[in-house]
C-alpha positions, -999 to +999 in steps of 0.1 A: +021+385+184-008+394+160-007+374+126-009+399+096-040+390+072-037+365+042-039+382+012-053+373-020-082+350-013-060+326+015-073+316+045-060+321+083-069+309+116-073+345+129-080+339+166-085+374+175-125+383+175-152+363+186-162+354+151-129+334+150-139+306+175-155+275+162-167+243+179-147+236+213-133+272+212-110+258+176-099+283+155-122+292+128-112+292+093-116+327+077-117+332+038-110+370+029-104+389+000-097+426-001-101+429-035-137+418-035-169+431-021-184+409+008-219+400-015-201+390-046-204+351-056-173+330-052-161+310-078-126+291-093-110+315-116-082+294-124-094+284-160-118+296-187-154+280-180-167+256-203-189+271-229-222+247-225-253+256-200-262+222-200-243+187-194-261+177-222-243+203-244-212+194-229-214+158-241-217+171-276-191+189-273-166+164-268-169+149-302-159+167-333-178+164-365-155+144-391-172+148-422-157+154-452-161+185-472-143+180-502-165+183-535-182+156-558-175+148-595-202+162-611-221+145-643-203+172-663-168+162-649-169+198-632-168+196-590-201+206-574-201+213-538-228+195-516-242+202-485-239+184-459-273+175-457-274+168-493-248+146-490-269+125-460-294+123-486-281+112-511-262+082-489-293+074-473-313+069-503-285+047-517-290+021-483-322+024-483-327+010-520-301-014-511-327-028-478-359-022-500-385-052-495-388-061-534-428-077-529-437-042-509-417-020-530-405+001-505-372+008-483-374+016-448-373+046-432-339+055-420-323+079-396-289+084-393-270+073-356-273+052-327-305+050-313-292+052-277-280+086-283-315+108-295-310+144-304-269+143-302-262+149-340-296+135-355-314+156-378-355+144-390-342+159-424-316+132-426-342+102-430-353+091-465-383+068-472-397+057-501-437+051-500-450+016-500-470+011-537-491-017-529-499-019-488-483-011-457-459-030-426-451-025-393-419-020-402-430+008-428-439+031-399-403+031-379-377+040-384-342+021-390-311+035-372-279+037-400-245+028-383-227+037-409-187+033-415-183+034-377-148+036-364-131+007-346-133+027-313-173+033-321-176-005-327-163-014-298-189+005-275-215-009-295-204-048-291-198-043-249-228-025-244-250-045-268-239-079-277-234-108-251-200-125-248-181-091-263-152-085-240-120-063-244-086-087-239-057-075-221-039-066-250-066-045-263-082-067-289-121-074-289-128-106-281-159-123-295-187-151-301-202-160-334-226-187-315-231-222-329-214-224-359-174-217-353-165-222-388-182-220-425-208-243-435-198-251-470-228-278-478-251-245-468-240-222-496-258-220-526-250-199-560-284-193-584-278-210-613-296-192-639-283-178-675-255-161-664-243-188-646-249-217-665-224-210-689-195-197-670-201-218-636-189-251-627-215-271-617-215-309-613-191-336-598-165-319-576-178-285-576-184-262-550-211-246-562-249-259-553-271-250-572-304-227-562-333-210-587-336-173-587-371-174-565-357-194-533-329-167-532-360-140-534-375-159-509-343-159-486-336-123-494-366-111-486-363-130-454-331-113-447-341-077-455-376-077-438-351-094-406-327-064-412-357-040-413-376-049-379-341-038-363-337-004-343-305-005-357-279-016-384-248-019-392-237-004-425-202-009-443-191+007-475-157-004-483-132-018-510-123-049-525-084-052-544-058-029-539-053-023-579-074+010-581-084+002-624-101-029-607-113-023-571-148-034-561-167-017-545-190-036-514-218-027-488-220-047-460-257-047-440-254-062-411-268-064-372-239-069-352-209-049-342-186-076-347-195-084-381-194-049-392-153-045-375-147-080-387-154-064-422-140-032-415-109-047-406-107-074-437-120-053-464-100-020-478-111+008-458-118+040-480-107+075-473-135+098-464-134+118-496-138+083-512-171+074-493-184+107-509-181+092-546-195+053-533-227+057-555-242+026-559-224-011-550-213-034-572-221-062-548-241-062-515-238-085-485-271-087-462-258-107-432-288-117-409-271-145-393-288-142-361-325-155-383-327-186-394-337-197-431-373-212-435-362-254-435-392-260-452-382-238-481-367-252-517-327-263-517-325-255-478-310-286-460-306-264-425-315-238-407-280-221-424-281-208-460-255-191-475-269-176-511-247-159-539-272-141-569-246-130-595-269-114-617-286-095-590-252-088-576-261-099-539-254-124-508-282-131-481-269-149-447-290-169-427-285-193-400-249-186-390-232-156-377-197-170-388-178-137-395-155-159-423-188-167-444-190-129-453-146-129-462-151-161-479-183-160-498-169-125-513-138-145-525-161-164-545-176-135-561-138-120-571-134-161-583-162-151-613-159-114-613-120-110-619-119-137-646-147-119-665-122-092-670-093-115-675-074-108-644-067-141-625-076-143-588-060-165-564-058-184-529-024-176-526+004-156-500+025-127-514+056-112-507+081-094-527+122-084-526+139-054-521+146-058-555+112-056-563+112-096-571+077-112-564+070-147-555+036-166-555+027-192-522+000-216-528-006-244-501-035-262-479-035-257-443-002-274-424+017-268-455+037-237-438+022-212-470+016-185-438+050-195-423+071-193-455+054-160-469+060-139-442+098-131-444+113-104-425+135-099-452+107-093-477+075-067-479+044-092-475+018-077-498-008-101-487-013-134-466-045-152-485-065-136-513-045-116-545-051-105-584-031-111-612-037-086-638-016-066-663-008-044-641+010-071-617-002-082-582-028-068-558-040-079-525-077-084-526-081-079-488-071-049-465-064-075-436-054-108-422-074-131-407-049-157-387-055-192-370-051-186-330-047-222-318-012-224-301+001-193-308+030-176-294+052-149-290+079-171-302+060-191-327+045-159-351+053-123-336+041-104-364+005-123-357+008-121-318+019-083-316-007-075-340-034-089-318-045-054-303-067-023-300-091-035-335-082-071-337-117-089-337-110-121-317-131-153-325-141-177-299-109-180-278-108-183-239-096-156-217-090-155-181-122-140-164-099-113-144-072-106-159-085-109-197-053-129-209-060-150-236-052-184-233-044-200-274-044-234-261-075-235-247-099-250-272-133-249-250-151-234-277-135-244-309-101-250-323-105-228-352-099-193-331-092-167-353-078-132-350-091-100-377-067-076-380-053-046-408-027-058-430-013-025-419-007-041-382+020-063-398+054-042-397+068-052-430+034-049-453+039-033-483+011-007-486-004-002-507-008-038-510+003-045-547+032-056-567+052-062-602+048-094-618+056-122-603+096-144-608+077-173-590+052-195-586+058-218-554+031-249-549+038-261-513+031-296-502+034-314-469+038-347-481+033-373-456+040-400-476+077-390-481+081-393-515+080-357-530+113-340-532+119-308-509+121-291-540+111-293-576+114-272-607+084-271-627+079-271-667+042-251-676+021-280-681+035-292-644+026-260-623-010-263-642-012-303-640+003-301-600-019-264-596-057-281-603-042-312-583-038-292-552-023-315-531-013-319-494-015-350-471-026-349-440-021-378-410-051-388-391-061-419-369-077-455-379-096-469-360-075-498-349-051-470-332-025-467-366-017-435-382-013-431-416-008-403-440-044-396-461-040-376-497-060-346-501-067-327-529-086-291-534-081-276-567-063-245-571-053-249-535-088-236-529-119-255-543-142-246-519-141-207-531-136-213-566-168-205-590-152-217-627-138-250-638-100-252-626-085-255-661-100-222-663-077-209-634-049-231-642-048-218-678-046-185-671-016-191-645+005-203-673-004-177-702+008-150-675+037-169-661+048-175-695+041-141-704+065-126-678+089-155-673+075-165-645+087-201-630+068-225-611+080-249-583+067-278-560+080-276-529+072-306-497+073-293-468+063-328-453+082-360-447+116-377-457+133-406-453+101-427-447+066-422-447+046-402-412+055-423-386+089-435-398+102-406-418+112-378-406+096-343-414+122-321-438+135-294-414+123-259-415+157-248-418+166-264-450+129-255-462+138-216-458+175-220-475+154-232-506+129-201-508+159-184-505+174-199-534+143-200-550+140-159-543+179-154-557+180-168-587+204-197-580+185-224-582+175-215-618+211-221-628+213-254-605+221-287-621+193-304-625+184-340-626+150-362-635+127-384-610+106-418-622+070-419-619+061-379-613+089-369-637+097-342-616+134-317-621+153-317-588+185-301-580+217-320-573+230-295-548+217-265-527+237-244-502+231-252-468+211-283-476+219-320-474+225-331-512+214-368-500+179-356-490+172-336-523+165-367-539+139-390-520+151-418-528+187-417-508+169-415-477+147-445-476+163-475-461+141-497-479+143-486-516+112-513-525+090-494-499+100-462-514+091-475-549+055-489-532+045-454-516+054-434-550+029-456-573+002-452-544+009-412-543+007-412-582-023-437-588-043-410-558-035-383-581-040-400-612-079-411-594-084-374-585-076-360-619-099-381-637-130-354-625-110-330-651-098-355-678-126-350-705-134-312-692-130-284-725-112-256-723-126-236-743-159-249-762-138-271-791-107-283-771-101-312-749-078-309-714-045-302-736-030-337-733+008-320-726-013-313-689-025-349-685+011-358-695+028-338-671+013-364-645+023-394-631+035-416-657+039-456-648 
């Protein structure tokens, strides 16, 4: 029986001419087509074709242009419309005045894009330069590739292709190096001290700030820049700093890694595109060459790591250390002088807030639960580190987190651990070679691992990050001596006397095998980011708490019942019912009772915590001991405030003596 033909284009073993018979007499396949003539060219009509002749055309056209084309302010206040190109311009001359080489006069040549990828969106017309007055460089005659703003995603390809020891975890994070140094290198930073600085600084015994003259920061900026310029390509951030848009700040990062340039993206506030049209000029400029070390030999440099702060010239040179948390921490410092100036009061604090709209303040050293106890499913976090007192209430400095890693689990912290993916900068942590599952225990390469993430990866942030004024003011201590109340109520001169004291304890080893608890101090909960005196700081906390009825109180998270090692440590429970008592209201109307030695207000009663532990002295079985361990805790605090004793506030006034009273007194 003859088979009828296929119609259409289908093919058919037709079996019936000679034609038909393939090798060893199969069936030949036969395409036909009635519809066609035999000489036409066969091709797939089943979709539109692609509109590009070349590949290379096809490649561009898989990424969309996402410039902005909203308008500028004008001078006039009226909008003007730029071109595109314009626009470029103007940018470009902006960075390159910001990486000009102050002994040659001149900025480099730039180019916008990634050098890899010639011709795909580059325009000549883009580049600015600025010709050299006095004689010419190497790195005059190239050009300098602008990575600029680059999206998390555009990051990423950057670090895996270009930067050793860059690799994508399982959960989608980037996981990287920052080489030798695994944490800050505090003796390495240095602030110019100069006239604007000598005044307003504190500088001296149990500062933070060493001091540098103007030319050995030239000397290390130029260093920097000229490092910066011999690169094919940098890295170029324009972000925010605090949340409060009458006080933002506005930063430019420079840097030559990928990491350090998501690191910031991810920690600073990231601007809206119609924002990055009006940047204009910084007020403060980071130039992170971290890779190049600083010139030993050089004035003030103890290393091959300097770390230099130039408020007057409004800038920060890195050398020696590709630590991302130099660049978070050193522009800390800078809010520490800048926010003060305008009489806003910046802290090293956590932030949450009510439904009600009720704010509370968390200060505390590392091991004191401050991370813990301010993230509160109950309650918006507005930020976990860095915040602004102003009029206009609280703002988050940052526009991320940046979270210790050691031991962390799911169970542990699940906001941090489900936040840890696709744009989490990972520092330093070990990951299984196959599989890319990150192992938190594992401290091969250092036990400070650390995760970068958006504050917008936490599912209760309040965004935008900022708040009302604040109901309290809770100073957390983990007091492994056992002698501090789990909670205290605070008069003013308290919170300032116990808020320049910054104290935790912490328990390390002697060398005969004991363990005992060791006092530490670090005023304002944050010494080694603070640029003024403390009373400075300190005062200011108590004309705004008093201002908006604000009330402070000491809570120790540490031991009970004994000193570490006898003691035991106060349970997290009954640390949680009292910030929730605290965050009510009903411990203000508490009776109240007074301790010896610190003077300190405790409650007689809380609900749902022991009334026998609420005072320290119930749970010692040796009251004599118990008597023994408070006069050691107060004579440490009375020898650490002595550094602030005879300090002015002010130029005419001594430390108020109600502050020095609200000590120890025995």
């Amino acid at each position: 029986m003859e088979k009828k033909a296929p119609e259409n284009g289908e093919f058919s073993f037709a079996s019936n001419t000679p034609r038909s018979t393939g090798r060893k007499g199969l069936p030949k396949i036969q395409t036909q087509d009635h519809n066609k003539k035999a000489n036409d060219v066969c091709h797939d009509d089943s979709g539109t074709p692609v509109k590009a002749k070349t590949i290379d055309e096809l490649h561009s056209l898989q990424r969309k242009k996402s410039a902005p084309t909203t308008p500028i302010k004008g001078t006039q206040g009226a909008f003007t419309a730029l071109s595109e190109e314009e626009r470029h311009k103007q940018q470009l001359q902006s960075i390159s005045a910001s990486l000009a080489s102050l002994t040659r006069e001149t900025g480099p040549k730039l180019v916008k894009g990634d050098p890899a990828r010639k011709g795909e969106g580059q325009q000549i017309a883009h580049h600015h330069h600025i010709t050299p007055t006095l004689s010419a460089s190497d790195s005059a005659l190239k050009f300098t590739h602008i990575l600029y703003n680059l999206s998390p995603a555009e990051l990423y390809e950057q670090a895996i292709k270009y930067e050793k020891g860059s690799f994508i975890t399982s959960t989608g994070a980037l996981a990287t190096l920052s080489g030798a140094k695994t944490g800050r290198s505090p003796r390495d930073k240095r602030v110019v001290r100069d006239e604007t600085t000598e005044e307003d600084l504190w500088w001296g015994k149990g500062s933070p700030n060493i001091e540098m003259d103007e030319h050995t920061f030239m000397v290390n900026r130029e260093r920097a820049v000229d490092y910066l310029n011999s690169l094919e390509k940098v890295f170029v951030n324009d972000q925010f700093l605090n949340w409060d848009p009458e006080h933002r700040i506005k930063v430019r990062i420079v840097s030559a890694r990928a990491y350090h340039s998501l690191f910031m993206h991810n920690m600073c506030i990231r601007p809206t595109l119609e924002e990055l049209e009006d940047f204009g000029t910084p007020d403060f400029t980071i130039y992170n060459a971290g890779q190049f070390p600083c010139n030993r030999y050089t004035h003030y440099m103890t290393s091959s790591t300097s770390i230099d702060i130039n408020l007057a010239r409004k800038e920060m040179v890195i050398l020696g250390t590709q630590y991302a948390g130099e660049m978070k921490k050193g522009l800390f410092g800078v809010m520490h002088y800048l926010m003060p100036k305008r009489q806003i009061l910046s802290l090293h604090s956590g932030c949450n807030m009510g439904k009600d709209g009720d704010v509370a303040l968390f200060f505390g050293l590392s091991g004191t639960g401050k991370t813990t106890l301010s993230t509160d499913h109950n309650r918006y976090l507005i930020g976990d580190d860095e915040h602004c007192w102003s009029e206009n209430g609280v703002s988050n400095i940052e526009g991320g987190c940046y979270a210790k890693c050691i031991d962390l689990s799911r169970e542990k912290e699940p906001d941090i651990w489900n936040a840890i993916k696709f744009g989490t900068v990972l520092e330093n942590v070990v990951f299984d070679e196959h599989t890319r599952e990150v192992d938190y225990i594992d401290k091969s390469v250092t036990e400070n691992t650390r995760a970068a993430y958006p504050i917008e990866y936490i599912p209760n942030a309040k965004i935008p990050c900022v708040g009302p004024h604040p109901k309290n003011v809770i100073l957390l201590a983990c007091d492994a001596f056992g002698v501090l109340p789990p909670v205290s109520k605070l008069s003013l001169a308290q919170t300032m006397y116990h808020f320049i004291s910054g104290y935790t304890a912490l328990v390390a080893g002697t060398e005969d095998g004991i363990k005992e608890p060791q006092a530490t101090f670090s005023a304002c909960f944050g010494a080694a980011f603070i640029m003024m005196h403390p009373t400075k700081y300190a005062a200011m906390l108590a004309e705004k708490m008093q201002k908006h009825g604000a009330t402070g109180w000491l809570v120790n998270t540490g031991w009970s019942g004994g000193s570490y090692g006898s003691g035991n440590r106060i349970k997290l429970a009954y640390t949680r019912r009292i910030i929730d008592a605290i965050h009510s209201g009903c411990l203000l109307n508490a009776k109240y009772k007074k301790t010896e030695v610190f003077g300190l207000e405790i409650p007689t009663e809380i609900e749902g915590v022991p009334s026998e532990i609420l005072d320290p002295v119930n749970t010692w079985s040796d009251e004599n001991a118990y008597k023994d361990t408070q006069l050691k805790l107060a004579g440490l605090f009375k020898k650490n405030f002595e550094v602030f004793a005879n300090y002015k506030i002010g130029k005419d006034s001594m430390l108020k003596e109600e502050i020095l009273a609200a000590g120890p007194n025995y």
